[in-house]
C-alpha positions as CSV (number, residue, x, y, z in Angstrom):
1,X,73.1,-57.3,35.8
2,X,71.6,-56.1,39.1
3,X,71.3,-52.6,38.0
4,X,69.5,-53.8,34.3
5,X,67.2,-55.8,36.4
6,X,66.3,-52.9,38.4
7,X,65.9,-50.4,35.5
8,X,63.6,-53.2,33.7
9,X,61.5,-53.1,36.8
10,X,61.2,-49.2,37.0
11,X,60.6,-49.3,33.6
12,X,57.8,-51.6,33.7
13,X,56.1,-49.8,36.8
14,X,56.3,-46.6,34.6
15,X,54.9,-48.0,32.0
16,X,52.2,-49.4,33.8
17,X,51.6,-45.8,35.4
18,X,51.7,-44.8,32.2
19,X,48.5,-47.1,31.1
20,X,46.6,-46.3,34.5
21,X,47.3,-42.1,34.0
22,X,45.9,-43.2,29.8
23,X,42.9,-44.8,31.0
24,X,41.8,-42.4,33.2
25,X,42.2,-40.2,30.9
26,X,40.4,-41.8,28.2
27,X,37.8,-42.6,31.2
28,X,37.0,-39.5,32.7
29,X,38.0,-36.6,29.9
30,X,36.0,-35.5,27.1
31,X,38.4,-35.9,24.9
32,X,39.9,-39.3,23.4
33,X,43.6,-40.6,22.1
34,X,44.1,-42.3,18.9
35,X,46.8,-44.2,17.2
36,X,47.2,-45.2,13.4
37,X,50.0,-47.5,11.9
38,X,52.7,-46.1,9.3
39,X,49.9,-46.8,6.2
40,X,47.5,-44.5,8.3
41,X,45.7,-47.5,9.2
42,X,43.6,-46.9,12.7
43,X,44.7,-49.2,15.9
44,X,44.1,-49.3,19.8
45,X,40.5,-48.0,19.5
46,X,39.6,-46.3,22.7
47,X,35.5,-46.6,24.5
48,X,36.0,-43.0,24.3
49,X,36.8,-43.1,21.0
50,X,34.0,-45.2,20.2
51,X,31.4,-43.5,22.1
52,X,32.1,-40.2,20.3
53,X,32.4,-41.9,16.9
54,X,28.8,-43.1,17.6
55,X,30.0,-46.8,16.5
56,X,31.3,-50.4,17.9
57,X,34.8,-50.7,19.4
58,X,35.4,-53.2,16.1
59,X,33.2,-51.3,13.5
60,X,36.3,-48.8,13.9
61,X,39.1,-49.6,11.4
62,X,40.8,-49.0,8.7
63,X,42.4,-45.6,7.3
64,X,41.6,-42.5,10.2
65,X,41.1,-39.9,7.6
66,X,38.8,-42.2,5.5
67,X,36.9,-43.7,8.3
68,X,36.5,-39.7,9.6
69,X,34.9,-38.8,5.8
70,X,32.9,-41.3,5.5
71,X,34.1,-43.2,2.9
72,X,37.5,-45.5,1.7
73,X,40.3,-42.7,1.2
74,X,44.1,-43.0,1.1
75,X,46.6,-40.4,2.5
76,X,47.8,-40.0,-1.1
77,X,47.5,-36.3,-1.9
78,X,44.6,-36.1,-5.0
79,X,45.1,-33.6,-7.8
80,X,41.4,-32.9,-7.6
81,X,41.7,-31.6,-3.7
82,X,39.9,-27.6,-3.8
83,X,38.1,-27.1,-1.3
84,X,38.5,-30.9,0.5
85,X,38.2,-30.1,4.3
86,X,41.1,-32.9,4.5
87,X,43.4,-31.8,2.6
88,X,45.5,-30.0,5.1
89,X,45.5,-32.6,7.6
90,X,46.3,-35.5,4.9
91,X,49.3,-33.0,3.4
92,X,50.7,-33.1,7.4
93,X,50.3,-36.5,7.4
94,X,52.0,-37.2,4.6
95,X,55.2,-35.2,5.5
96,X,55.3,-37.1,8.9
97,X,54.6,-33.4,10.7
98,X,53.4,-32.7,14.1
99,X,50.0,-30.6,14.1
100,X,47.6,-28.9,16.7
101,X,44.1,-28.4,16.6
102,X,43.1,-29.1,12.9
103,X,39.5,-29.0,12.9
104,X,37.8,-31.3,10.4
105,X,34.2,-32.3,9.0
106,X,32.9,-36.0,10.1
107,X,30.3,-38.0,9.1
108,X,29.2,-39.9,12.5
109,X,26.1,-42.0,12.5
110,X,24.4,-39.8,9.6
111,X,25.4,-36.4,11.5
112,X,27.6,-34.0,10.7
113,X,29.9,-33.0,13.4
114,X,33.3,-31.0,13.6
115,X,36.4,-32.8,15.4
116,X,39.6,-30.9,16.2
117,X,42.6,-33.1,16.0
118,X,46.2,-32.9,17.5
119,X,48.8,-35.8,16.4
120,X,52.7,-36.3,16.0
121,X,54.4,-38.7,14.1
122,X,56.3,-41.1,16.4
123,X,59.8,-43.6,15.2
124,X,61.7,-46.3,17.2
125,X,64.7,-45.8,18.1
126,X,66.1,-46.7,14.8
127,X,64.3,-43.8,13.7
128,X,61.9,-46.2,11.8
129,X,58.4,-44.1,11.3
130,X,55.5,-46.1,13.3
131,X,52.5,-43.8,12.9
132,X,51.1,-41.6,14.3
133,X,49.1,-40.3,18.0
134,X,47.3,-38.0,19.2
135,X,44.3,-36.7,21.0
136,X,40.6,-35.9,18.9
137,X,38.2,-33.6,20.6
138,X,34.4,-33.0,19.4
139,X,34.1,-29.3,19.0
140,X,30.9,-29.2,17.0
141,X,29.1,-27.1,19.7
142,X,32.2,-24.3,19.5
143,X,32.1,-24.5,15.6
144,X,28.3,-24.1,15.5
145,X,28.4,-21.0,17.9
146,X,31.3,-19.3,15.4
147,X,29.0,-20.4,12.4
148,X,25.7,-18.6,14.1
149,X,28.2,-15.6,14.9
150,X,29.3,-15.1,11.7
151,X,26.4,-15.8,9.7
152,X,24.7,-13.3,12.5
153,X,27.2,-10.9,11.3
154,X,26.1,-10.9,7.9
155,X,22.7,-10.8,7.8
156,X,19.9,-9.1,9.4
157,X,18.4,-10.7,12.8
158,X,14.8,-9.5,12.2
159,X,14.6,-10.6,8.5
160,X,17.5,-13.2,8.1
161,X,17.9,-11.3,4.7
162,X,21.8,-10.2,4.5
163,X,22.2,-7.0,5.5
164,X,24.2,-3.4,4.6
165,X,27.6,-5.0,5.3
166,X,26.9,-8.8,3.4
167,X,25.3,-6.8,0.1
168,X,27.6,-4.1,-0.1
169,X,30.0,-7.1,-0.4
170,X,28.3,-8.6,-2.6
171,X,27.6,-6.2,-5.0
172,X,31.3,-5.0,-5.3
173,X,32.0,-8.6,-5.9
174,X,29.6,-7.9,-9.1
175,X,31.3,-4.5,-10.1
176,X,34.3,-6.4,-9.9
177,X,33.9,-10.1,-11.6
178,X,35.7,-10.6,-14.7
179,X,32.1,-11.9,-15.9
180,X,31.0,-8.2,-17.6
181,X,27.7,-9.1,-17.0
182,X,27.1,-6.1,-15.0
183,X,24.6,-5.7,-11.9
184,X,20.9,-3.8,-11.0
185,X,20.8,-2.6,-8.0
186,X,16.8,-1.8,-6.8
187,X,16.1,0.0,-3.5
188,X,13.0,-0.8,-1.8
189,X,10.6,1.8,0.5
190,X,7.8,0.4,2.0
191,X,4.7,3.0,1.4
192,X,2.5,3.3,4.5
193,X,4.5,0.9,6.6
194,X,5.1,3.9,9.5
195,X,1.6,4.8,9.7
196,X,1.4,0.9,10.2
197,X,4.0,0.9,12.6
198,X,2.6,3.9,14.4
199,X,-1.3,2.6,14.4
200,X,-0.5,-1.0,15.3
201,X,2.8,-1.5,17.2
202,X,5.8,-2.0,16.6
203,X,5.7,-5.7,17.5
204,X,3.2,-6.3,14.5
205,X,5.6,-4.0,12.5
206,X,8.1,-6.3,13.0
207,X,6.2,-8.9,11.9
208,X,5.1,-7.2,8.8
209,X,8.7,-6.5,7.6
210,X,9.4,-10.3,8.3
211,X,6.8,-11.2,5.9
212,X,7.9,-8.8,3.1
213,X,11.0,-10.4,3.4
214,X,9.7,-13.7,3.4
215,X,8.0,-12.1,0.1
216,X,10.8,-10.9,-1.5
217,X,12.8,-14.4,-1.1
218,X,9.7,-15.5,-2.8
219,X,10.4,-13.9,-5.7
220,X,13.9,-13.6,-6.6
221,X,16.2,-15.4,-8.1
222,X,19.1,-17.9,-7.9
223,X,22.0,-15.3,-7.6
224,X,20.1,-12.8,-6.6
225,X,20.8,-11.4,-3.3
226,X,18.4,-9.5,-1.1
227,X,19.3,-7.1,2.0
228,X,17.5,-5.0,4.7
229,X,19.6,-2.0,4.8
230,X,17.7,-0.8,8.1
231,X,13.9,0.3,9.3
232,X,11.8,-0.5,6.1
233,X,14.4,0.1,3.6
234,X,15.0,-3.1,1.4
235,X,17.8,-3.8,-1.6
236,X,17.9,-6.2,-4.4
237,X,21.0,-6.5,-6.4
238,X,20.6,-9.4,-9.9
239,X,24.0,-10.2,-11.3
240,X,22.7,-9.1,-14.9
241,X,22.5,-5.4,-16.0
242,X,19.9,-6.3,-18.2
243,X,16.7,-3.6,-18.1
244,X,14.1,-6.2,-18.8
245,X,15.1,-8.6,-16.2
246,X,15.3,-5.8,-13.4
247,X,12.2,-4.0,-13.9
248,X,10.4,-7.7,-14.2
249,X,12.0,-8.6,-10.9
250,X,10.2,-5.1,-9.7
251,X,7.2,-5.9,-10.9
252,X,6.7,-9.1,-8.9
253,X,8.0,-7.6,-6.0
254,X,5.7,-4.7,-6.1
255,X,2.9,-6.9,-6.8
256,X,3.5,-9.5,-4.1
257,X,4.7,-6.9,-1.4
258,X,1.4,-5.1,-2.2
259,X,-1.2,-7.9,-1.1
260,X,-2.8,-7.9,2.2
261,X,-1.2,-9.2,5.3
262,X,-3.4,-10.5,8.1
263,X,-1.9,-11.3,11.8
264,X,-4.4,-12.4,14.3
265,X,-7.1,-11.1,13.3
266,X,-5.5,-7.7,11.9
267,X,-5.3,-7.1,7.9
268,X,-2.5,-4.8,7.0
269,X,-2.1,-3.2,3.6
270,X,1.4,-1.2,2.6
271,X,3.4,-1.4,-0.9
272,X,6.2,-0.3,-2.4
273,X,8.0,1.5,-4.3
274,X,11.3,1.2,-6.6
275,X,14.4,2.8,-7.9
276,X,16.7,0.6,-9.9
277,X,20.2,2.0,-11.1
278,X,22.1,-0.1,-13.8
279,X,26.0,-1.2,-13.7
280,X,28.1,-0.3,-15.6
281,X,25.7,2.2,-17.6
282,X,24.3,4.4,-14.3
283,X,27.6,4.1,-12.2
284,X,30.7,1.8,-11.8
285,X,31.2,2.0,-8.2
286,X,28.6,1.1,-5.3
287,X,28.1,4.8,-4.4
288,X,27.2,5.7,-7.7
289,X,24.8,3.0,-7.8
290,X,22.8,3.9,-4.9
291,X,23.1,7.6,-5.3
292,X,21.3,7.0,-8.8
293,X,18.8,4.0,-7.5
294,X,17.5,6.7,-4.6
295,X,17.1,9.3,-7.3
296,X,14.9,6.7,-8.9
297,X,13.2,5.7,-6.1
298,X,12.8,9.2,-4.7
299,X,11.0,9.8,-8.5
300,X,8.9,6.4,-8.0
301,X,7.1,7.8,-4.8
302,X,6.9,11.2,-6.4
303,X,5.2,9.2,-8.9
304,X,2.6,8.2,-6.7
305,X,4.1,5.4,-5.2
306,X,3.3,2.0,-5.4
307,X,5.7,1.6,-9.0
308,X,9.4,1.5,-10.1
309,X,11.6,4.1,-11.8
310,X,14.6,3.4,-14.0
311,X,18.0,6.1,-13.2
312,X,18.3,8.3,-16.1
313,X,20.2,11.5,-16.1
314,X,17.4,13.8,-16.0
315,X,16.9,12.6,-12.7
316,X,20.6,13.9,-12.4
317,X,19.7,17.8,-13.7
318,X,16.9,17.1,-11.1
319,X,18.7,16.6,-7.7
320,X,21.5,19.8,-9.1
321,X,18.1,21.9,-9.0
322,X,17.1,20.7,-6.0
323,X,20.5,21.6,-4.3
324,X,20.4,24.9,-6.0
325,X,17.2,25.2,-4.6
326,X,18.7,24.2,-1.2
327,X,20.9,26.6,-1.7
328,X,18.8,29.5,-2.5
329,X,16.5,28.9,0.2
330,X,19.0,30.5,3.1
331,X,19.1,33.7,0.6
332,X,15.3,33.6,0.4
333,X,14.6,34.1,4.1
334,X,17.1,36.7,3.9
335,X,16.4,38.9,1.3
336,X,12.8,38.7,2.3
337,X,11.6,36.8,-1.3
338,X,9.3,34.7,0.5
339,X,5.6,35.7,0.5
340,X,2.3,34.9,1.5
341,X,-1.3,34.8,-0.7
342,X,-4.5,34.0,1.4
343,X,-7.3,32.1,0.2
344,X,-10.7,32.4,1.3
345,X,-12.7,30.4,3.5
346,X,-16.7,30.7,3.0
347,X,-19.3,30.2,5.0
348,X,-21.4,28.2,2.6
349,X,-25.2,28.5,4.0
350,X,-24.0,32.5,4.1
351,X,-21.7,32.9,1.0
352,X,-19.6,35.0,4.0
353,X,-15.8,34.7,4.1
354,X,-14.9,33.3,7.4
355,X,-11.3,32.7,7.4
356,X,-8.3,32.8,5.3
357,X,-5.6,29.9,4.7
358,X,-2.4,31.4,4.6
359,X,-0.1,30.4,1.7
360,X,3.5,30.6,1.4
361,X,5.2,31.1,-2.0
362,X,8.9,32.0,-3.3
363,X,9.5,34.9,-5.6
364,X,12.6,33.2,-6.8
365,X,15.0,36.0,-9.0
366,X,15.5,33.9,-11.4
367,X,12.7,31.2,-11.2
368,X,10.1,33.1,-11.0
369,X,7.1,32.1,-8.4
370,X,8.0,28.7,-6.9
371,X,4.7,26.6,-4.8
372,X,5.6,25.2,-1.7
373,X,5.0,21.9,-3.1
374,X,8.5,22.8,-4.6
375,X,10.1,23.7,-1.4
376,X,8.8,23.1,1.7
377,X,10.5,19.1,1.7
378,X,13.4,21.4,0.8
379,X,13.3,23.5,3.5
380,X,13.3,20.3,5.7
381,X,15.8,18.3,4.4
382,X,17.9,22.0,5.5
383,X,16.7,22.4,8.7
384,X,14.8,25.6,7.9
385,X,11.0,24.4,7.5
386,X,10.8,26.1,10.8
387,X,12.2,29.5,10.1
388,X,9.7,29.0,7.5
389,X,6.5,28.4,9.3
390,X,7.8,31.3,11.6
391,X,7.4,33.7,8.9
392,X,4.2,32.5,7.8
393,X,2.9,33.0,11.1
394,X,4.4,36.6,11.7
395,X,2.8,37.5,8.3
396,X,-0.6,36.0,9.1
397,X,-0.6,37.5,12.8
398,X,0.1,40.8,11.6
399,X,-2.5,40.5,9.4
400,X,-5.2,39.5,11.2
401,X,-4.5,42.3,13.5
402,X,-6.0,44.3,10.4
403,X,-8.9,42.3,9.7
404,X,-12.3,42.3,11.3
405,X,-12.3,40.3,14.8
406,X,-14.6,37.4,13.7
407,X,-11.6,36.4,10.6
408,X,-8.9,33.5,11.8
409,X,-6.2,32.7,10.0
410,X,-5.2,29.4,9.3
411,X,-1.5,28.3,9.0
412,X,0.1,25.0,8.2
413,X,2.2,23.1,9.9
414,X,5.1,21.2,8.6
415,X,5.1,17.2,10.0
416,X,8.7,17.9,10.9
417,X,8.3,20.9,12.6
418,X,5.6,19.5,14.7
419,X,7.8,16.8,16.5
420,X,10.1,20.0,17.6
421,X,10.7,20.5,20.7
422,X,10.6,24.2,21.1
423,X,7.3,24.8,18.5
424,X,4.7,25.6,20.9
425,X,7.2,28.1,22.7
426,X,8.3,30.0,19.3
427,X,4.8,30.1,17.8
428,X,3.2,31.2,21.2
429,X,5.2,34.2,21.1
430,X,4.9,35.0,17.5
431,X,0.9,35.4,18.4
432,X,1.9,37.1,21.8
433,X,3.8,39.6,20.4
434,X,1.2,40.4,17.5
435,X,-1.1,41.3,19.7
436,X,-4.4,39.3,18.6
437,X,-5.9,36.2,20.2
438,X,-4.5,33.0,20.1
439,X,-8.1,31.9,18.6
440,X,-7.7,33.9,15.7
441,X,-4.9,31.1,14.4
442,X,-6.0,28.1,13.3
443,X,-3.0,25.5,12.7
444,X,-3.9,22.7,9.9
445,X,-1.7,19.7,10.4
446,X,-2.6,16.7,7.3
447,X,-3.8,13.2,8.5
448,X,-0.7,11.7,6.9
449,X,1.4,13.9,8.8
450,X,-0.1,13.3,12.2
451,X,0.0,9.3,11.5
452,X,4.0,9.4,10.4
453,X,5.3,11.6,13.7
454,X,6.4,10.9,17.1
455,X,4.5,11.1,20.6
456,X,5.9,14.8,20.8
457,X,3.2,15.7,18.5
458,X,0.3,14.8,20.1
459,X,1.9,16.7,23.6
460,X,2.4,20.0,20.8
461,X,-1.4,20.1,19.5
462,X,-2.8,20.0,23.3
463,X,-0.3,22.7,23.9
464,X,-1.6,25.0,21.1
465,X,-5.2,24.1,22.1
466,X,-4.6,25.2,25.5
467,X,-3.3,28.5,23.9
468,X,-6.4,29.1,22.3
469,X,-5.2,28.3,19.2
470,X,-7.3,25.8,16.6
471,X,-6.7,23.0,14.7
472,X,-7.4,21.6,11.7
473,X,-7.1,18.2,9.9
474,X,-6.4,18.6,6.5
475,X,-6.5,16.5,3.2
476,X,-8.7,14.6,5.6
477,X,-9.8,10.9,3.7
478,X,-6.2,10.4,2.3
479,X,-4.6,8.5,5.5
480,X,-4.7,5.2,6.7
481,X,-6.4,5.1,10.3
482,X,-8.9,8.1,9.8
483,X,-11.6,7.3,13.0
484,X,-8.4,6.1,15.2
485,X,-7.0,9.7,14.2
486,X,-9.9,11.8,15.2
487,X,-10.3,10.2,18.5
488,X,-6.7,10.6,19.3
489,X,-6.4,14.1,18.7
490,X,-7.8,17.2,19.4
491,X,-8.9,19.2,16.3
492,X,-11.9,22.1,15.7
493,X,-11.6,21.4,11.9
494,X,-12.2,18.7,9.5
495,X,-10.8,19.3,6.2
496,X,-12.0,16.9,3.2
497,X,-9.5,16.6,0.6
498,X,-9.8,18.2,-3.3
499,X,-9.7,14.9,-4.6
500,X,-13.1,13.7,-3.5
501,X,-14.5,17.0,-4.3
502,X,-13.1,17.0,-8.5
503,X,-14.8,14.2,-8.6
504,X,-18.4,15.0,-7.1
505,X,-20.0,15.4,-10.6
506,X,-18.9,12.9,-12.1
507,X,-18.1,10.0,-9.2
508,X,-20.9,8.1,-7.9
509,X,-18.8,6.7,-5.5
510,X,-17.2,10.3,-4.3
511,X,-20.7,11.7,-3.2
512,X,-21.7,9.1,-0.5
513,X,-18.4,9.1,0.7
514,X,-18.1,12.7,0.9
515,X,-21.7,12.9,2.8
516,X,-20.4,10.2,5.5
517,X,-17.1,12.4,6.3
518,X,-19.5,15.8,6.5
519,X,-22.0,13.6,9.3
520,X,-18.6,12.3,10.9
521,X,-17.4,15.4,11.4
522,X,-20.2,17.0,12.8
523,X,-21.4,14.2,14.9
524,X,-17.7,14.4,16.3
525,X,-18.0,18.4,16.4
526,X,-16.2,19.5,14.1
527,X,-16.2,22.6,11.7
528,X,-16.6,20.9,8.1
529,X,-15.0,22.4,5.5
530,X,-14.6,21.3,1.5
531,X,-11.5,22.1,-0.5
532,X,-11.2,22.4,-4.1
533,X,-14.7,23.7,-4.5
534,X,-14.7,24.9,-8.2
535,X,-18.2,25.2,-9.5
536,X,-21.5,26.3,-8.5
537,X,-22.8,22.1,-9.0
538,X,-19.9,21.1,-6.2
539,X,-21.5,24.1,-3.8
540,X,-25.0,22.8,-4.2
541,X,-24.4,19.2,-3.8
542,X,-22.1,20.6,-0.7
543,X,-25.1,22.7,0.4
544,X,-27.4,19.9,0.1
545,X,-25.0,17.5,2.4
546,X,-25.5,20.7,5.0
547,X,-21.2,20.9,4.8
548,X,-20.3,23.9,6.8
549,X,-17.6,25.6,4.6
550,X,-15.7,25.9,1.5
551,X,-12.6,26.7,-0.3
552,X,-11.7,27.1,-3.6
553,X,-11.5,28.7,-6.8
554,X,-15.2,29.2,-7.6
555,X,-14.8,31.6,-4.7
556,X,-11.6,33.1,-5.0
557,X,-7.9,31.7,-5.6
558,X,-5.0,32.6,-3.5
559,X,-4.1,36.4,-3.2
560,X,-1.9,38.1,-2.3
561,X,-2.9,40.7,1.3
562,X,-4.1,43.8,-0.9
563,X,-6.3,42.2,-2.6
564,X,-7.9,40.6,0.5
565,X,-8.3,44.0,1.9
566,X,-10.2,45.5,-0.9
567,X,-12.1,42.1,-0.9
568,X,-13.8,42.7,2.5
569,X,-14.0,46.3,1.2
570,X,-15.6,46.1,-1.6
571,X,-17.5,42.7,-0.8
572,X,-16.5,40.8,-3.8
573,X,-13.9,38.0,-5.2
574,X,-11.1,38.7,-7.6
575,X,-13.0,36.3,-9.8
576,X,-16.1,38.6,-9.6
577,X,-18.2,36.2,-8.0
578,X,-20.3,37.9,-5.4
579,X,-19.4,37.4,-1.8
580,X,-20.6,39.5,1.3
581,X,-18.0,39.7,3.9
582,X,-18.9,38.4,7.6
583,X,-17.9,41.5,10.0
584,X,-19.3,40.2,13.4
């Protein structure tokens, strides 16, 4: 009897140590203990408890797993249960098994918040089930962070659009959907946005592509999911392979893309362009897609930009010519079928020839004559634009070596070459090693060109200028930051573009705008000169605007170097039109 009394006692003061270690706990830790009857129903509600639950020690009762959702539930298992957030914890519960750290949704004062609960069953010693305890903890901050992560890991952070990873995914999930309704997939390039970029910042860049985003949400549909795959390349993909639907989709985008943008103060105009590929009639897997959709879109801004361009397989034939071209190109350089024509430069006050614009072409074997309209992107894409130029410049030095002193020769200049490195070091000794002055080269480098490369450029043209050599702007009045462009760089030549000359005639808009480039020039210092001069009316209104020079076929086309030499010999054009040749 003594030793019962004595084992009561102990067991009393445990308990009791017990009940001190549990309030403590429930006191001082973040987390809080619960307790429900063998019905689920909630008892011994906690201040913890209460505080986290956002309600009154006695508003808390009833079943746990109803009072957590929000509204009256039972622990009895529901047919209807997809996607329930309880389910899991209620199918524990019913089979009387322990669990650890079952996170679950609940509804607290109007808030959803994320609790992580950890219970076992508990029986007398009869075996007799009594409920269940446990601990709760509120882990919404934790489960926020890991939503933000992965919804960080599926989308793009400048946009919020999804990006490559999330639309890939999402259109395989429409290649493979039992559905058969097919997908269009349409890739997006923004036109102009680099000379944007490159003009204004990249911080206002970055704001422009977050409004075409916000655009392009603007415009699609329910279903429809939008990407940024990376820089200013955009895709679409509509769970419908229907031809109407896609190209109306790309006709709002194109038109809401395309209106001005204005930040501070700043109005920015860009569009752009379109290539949509249909599934399952222009490819069945997601590399066929956007091999097609890029040949499309590579046809829209061939196009002119500024449209969209269904797949079809001539676009197919198109890109095996192109590689054959690619391939043929190496053999070109080799066998020596790359030549050059010259084209005339008058004086216009004189009618005297002034300087020659060399002009590459291809004497393909089987092809024929191919421009370099037709291969000089070509000879880019391979890495060989500068062998190219190199050529052209060997040609043209050791021409000029021939020609009266007064005659420069002007050469083009590839955008891609001009970014490299080594240029000024492998055209310098081209020159060198001819033998003629540095100023008899001219180098013409187009606005569009100069706006779309890197800070190397700039460092390249005041190389060459400190050479000797000249340069030129050409196609001058077709860019997008013209007077910032002449101040920045350091050019002898301005260059105005055929297309406001075709039109001099017949344009009354053309003529004033053409006079205004001829007084910029000049007021700026420049040599003036007008391409695409084709009649004797474009060289009058030209004379009247006091332009300096011109170019073009009223004066002689491109020809090849004999024909320039018996040119200055016999002092006229292969056209017939009479032209005395300046020899000082």
């Amino acid at each position: 009897m003594a030793e019962r009394a004595v084992n009561t006692i102990r067991l009393a003061q445990t308990n009791e140590t017990i009940r001190i270690l549990l309030r403590d706990f429930e006191e001082n830790a973040s987390d809080w203990l619960w307790e429900t009857g063998p019905a689920g129903e909630i008892k011994h509600v906690s201040a913890r408890f209460a505080e986290v639950a956002r309600q009154p020690v006695d508003a808390i009762r009833g079943d746990l797993l109803g009072f957590m959702s929000g509204q009256d539930r039972t622990l009895r298992v529901s047919r209807d249960s997809a996607g329930d957030p309880f389910e899991p914890l209620r199918r524990r519960m019913q089979a009387r098994k322990a669990f650890r750290d079952m996170v679950v949704p609940v509804n607290t004062a109007g808030e959803r918040r994320w609790w992580s609960m950890t219970g076992k069953p508990v029986e007398d010693l009869n075996g007799n089930f009594l409920g269940y305890r446990g601990v709760g903890s509120d882990v919404t901050a934790m489960h926020r962070s890991r939503e933000r992560i992965a919804y960080l890991a599926r989308h793009d952070t400048l946009t919020d659009l999804a990006n490559r990873t999330e639309f890939n995914a999402a259109l395989s999930r429409l290649l493979t959907e039992e559905t058969k309704l097919g997908a269009a997939l349409l890739c997006l390039d923004l036109d102009q946005f680099k000379a944007v970029n490159d003009s204004y910042g990249h911080a206002l860049g970055d704001s422009v592509l977050r409004a075409v985003a916000h655009r392009i949400r603007g415009v699609i549909r329910e279903g429809d999911v939008a990407a940024r795959l990376g820089g200013d390349e955009f895709s679409i993909v509509l769970p419908s392979d229907d031809e109407f639907e896609a190209t109306a989709v790309a006709e709002r985008v194109i038109d809401r893309v395309s209106r001005p943008y204005k930040f501070e103060g700043v109005t920015v105009e860009i569009g752009v362009s379109i290539g949509i590929a249909l599934a399952p009639r222009d490819g069945r897997t997601t590399e066929e897609l956007y091999r097609n959709a890029d040949l499309a879109l590579y046809r829209a801004k061939d196009s002119g930009r500024g449209t969209w361009r269904l797949f079809d397989r001539t676009m197919d034939r198109h890109l095996e010519d192109r590689r054959g071209l690619q391939r043929d190109i190496k053999r070109a350089l080799r066998d020596g079928q790359l030549f050059v024509e010259y084209q005339p430069v008058i004086a216009l006050a004189t009618r005297r020839i002034v300087g020659l614009e060399a002009l590459v072409r291809w004497d393909h074997p089987e092809r024929g004559i191919i421009s370099p309209g037709d291969f000089i992107d070509i000879a880019e894409r391979v890495g060989l634009v500068g062998a190219v130029t190199a050529y052209v410049l060997a040609e043209s030095v050791s021409f000029a070596a021939t020609l009266p002193p007064g005659i420069a020769i002007a050469v083009n200049l590839s955008p891609l070459h001009l970014r490299d490195a080594w240029l000024v070091d492998q055209l310098s000794a081209i020159i060198e090693a001819g033998g003629i002055g540095a100023g008899r080269i001219e180098f013409e480098v187009t606005e569009s060109a100069v706006l779309e490369t890197e800070g190397r450029t700039l460092d390249n043209l005041h190389r060459l200028r400190a050479l000797g050599c000249r340069i030129a702007i050409d196609d001058f009045g077709t860019g997008y930051s013209s007077l910032a462009t002449l101040r920045r760089f350091p050019f002898d030549r301005l260059k105005i573009d055929r297309s406001f000359i075709s039109n001099l005639e017949r344009s009354d808009s053309d003529a004033p705008i053409v006079k205004a480039m001829i007084d910029l020039g000049q007021t700026l210092g420049l040599r003036v000169t007008a391409e695409g001069v084709e009649t004797e009316h474009h060289a009058a209104i030209l004379a009247i605007y006091q332009c300096d020079d011109c170019q073009g076929f009223l004066f002689s086309p491109p020809v090849r170097r004999e024909q320039i030499v018996e040119l200055f010999a016999t002092g006229h054009t292969v056209t017939g039109m009479a032209v005395a040749c300046d020899r000082r």
